[in-house]
Each structure stands twice: as C-alpha cells, then as structure tokens.
C-alpha positions in Angstrom: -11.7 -10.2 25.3 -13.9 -11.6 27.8 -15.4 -10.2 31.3 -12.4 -11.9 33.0 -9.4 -10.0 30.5 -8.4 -13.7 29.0 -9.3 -13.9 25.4 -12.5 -16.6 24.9 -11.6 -20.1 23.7 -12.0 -20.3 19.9 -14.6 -22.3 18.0 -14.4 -24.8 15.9 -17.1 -26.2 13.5 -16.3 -29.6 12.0 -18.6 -31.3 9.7 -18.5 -34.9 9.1 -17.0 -35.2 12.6 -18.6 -38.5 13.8 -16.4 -40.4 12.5 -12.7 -40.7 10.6 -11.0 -37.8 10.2 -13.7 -35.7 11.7 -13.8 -37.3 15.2 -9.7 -37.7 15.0 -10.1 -33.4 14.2 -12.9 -33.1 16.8 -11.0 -35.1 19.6 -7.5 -32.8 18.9 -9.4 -29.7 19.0 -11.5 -30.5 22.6 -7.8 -31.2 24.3 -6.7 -27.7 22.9 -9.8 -26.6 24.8 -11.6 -24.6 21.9 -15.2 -24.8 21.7 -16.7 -27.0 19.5 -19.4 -27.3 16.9 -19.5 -30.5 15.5 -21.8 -31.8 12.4 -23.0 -35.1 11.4 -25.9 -37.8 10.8 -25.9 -39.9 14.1 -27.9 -39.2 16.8 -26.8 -38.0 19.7 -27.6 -41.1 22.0 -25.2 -43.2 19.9 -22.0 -41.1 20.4 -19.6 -40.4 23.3 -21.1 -38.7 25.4 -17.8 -37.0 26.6 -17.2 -35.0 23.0 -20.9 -34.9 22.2 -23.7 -33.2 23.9 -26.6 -31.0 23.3 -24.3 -27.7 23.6 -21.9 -29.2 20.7 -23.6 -31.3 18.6 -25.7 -30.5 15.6 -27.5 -33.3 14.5 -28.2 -32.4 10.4 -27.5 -34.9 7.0 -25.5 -32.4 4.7 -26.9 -34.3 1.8 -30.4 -32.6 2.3 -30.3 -29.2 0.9 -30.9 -27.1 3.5 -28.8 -28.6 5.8 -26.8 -25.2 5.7 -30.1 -23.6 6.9 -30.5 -26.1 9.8 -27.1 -25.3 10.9 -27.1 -22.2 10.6 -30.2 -22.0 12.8 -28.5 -24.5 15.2 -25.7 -21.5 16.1 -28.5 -19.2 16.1 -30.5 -20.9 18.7 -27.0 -21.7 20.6 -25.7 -17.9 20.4 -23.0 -18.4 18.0 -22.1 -15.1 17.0 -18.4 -15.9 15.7 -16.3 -18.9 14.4 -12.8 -18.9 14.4 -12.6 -22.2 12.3 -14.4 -23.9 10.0 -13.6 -27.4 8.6 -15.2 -29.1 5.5 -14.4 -32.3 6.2 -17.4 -34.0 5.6 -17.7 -36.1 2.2 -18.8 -39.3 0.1 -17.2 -41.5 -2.4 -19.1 -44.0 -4.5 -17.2 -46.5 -6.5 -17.8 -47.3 -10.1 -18.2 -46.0 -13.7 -20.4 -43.5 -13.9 -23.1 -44.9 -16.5 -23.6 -47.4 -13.9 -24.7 -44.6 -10.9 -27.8 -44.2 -10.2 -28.4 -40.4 -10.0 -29.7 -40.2 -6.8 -26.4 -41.2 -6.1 -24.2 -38.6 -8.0 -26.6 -36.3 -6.9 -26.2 -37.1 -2.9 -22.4 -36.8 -3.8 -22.5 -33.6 -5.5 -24.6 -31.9 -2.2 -22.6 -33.4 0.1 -18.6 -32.7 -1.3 -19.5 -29.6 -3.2 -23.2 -27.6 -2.5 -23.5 -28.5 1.2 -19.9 -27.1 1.9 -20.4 -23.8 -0.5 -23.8 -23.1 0.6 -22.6 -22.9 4.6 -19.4 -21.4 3.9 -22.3 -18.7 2.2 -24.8 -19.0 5.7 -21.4 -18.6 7.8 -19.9 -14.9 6.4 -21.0 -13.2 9.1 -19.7 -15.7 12.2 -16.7 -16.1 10.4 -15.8 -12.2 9.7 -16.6 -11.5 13.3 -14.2 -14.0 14.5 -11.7 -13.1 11.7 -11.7 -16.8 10.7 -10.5 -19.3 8.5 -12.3 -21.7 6.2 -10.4 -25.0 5.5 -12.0 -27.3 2.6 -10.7 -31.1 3.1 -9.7 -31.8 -0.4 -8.0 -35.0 -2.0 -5.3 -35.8 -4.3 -7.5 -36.9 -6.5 -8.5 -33.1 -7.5 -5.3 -33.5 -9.3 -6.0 -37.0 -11.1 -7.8 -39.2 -13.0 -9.6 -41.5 -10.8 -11.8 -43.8 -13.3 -14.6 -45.2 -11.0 -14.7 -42.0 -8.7 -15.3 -39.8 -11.4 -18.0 -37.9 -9.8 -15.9 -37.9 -6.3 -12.7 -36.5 -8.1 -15.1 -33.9 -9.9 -16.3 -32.3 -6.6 -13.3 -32.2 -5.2 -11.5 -29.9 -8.0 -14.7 -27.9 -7.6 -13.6 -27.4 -4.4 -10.1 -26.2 -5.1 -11.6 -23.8 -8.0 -14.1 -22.3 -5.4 -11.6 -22.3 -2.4 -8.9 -20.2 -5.0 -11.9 -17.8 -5.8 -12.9 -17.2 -2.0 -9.6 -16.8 -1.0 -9.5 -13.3 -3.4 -12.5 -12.1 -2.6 -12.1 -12.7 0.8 -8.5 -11.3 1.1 -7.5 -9.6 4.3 -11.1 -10.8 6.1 -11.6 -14.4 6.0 -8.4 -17.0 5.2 -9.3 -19.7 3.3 -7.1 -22.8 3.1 -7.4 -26.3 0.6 -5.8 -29.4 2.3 -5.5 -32.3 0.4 -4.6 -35.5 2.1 -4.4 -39.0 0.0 -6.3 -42.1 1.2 -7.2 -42.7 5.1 -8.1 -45.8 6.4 -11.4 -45.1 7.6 -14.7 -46.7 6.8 -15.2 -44.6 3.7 -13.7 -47.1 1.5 -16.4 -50.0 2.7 -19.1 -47.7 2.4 -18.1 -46.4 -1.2 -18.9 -49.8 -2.5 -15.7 -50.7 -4.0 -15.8 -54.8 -3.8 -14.2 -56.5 -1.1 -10.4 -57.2 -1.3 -10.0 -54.9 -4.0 -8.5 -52.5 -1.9 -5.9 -53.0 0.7 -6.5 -49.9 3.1 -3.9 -51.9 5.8 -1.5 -49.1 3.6 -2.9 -46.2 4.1 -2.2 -43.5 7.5 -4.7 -44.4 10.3 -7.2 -41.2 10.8 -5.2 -39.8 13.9 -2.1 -39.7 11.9 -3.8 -37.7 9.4 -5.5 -35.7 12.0 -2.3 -35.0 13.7 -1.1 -33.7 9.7 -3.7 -31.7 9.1 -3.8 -29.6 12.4 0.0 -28.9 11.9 -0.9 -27.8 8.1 -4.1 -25.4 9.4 -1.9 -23.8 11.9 0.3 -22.5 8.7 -0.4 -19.1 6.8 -0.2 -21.6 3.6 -3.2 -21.2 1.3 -2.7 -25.1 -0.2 -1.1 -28.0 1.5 -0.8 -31.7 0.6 -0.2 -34.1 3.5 2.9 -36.1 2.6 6.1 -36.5 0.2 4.1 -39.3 -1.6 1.1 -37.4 -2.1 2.3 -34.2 -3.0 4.8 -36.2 -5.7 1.4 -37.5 -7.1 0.1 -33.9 -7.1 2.7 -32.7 -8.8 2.3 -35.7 -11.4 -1.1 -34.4 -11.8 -0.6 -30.8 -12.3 2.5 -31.2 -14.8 1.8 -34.4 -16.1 -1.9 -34.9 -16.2 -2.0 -36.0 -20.2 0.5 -39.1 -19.3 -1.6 -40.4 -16.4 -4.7 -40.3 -18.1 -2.9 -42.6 -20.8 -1.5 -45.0 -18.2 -4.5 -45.3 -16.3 -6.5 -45.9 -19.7 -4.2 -48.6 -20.4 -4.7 -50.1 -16.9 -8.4 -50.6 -17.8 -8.1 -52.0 -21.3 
C-alpha cells in the first residue's frame, strides 16, 4: 500500500515496445494507468513523446549481451524495486535456409528471442518476487511447426516454451509464468526479415492492436499457455499431434 491507503499502480516492463505489438501492449497498458518500463533500440528523440520519456524509456539493443545488465541497471538507477509484469515481446525473424545465414545473423537471433529474454528474466528474480509478478514470453505458432526458411526463428521460439514450462515449476507459488503464442501480425517484422517482396501477403494477417487487444485479455487469465485464435490454435494442435505429417507436406511443398 502506499502513503495515501490506495494500492500503487503496477508496472509493466515491455521489451520490443517501440513498435508492433510492443507499442500496441505499451499504449493499452499507459490507459490502464500502470507504470511503465518500456525497452527498445530507438532513441528517445524519435518517439512519442507522450508514452516515452526519460522516466519510462530504456534505451538498450537486446541483441548485445549485456543488455540484461543495462536494464537491469536502468531500474536500479530509476528505483525499481518491484515489477508486476514482465513481457518478452521483443524478437527477430530472418528469412531463408539456414546454410545460406550468415552467423552473425543466427547468432543476433539466438540473443535476441532466446539469451536476451532468459538472461533478464534471471537479472529480474528479485523485482519480480517482490511484486509477486508474472513473466509472459511472446511465443509463436511456429514453436509447434516446421517453418523451412525460419528455422533458426522457430528453434528459439520452442526454447522458449521448454524454458517457460521449466520456470513455471520452479517458480510455483512465487512468480507465474505464462507462454502466449499468437500467429502472424502485420507489422514490419516481415519486411525486415528479408523474405522477398510479394512473397507474402501480410494484408491477411490481424493488425497489431487487434493482437494487442488478444493478448491483454489472455495475460489477465490464470492460464499458463494460450494461443490467440481458433485458426492458430487448430495449427497448434496440428503440430503437437501431427508434427510427422506436416513435416512431409511441407517437404513436398519445396520439392
């Protein structure tokens, strides 16, 4: 409680919050009032100044490996002594086979969907313990399935799921940990990933708010996994129960 009786407004870290899902997540959460700790590359001169200022943003490029450090530092320096809620929602998709990577690409991928997220969900034990918290990992359907040409994206996100299961034992009854695993967002992720133009129509897929809009309804549940929509979680299923058959079908695809 605070000095006035009213409990203090809860705080929420989001990583990758500059843009896409992140900014949707980041706008939501400031009209709910909660206190904010959002994470990304830009400098602060080039955002909205109405979301992002000096007392919420932490400038840091989770593909550097001590970017847990620096934020971690950050809430130091701010007096951030408990987190209510922290969302992994930053991440990277390159497109194409993986011989043809160059590894400082797989390894930029692998720090920023996998040892960026594990390594401050490590820094942020004690913030989240005191503020009996929850950890959300932004997943993917395509933890589930074979996705030839985002091998190395689909690899880090299963990771995630294995290490979010794990936490959510060892963690029982201090910290909840929840996996979330939306399908395809039009955001600018796809252009960035490389994949050649008009090879994929993203017109299809749910805008960022709409996902947004999912996936605070889904971290407001007690459920430990979630997949955002009946088309999605068909394909999960598919992928869980029917992993051998896909893998054939999309082999033949390629041929």
């Amino acid at each position: 409680m605070s000095k006035n009786g009213l409990s203090p407004a809860p705080l929420v870290l989001i990583t990758g919050a500059t843009s896409g899902l992140g900014l949707a997540l980041a706008h939501h959460y400031q009209r709910t009032g909660a206190r904010l700790v959002l994470v990304g590359r830009k400098p602060l001169a080039a955002l909205d100044s109405a979301l992002f200022t000096p007392a919420t943003y932490c400038q840091s490029d989770l593909s550097q490996p001590d970017a847990a450090l620096e934020i971690g530092e950050w809430l130091v320096q701010h007096d951030v002594q408990h987190l209510e809620l922290l969302i992994h929602n930053a991440g990277l998709g390159y497109y194409g086979a993986l011989a043809t990577q160059p590894p400082t690409s797989i390894e930029t991928l692998i720090q920023v969907n996998l040892k960026t997220p594990l390594a401050l969900t490590h820094r942020l034990f004690p913030q989240l313990a005191l503020g009996h918290g929850k950890v959300v990992f932004i997943s993917s359907v395509a933890a589930a399935l074979p996705v030839p040409d985002y091998a190395v994206y689909g690899a880090t996100k299963a990771a995630l799921d294995g290490l979010a299961r794990n936490l959510r034992v060892e963690l029982a009854g201090r910290i909840a940990v929840q996996v979330i695993h939306p399908g395809a967002i039009r955001t600018e992720m796809h252009a960035k990933s490389g994949i050649p133009a008009g090879q994929l129509s993203t017109e299809r897929f749910p805008t960022a708010a709409q996902v947004a809009a999912q996936t605070v309804r889904a971290i407001a549940t007690q459920r430990a996994e979630i997949t955002l929509g009946a088309s999605n979680r068909l394909v999960m299923f598919a992928g869980h129960w029917a992993g051998g058959l896909l893998e054939t079908f999309a082999s033949r695809r390629r041929a």
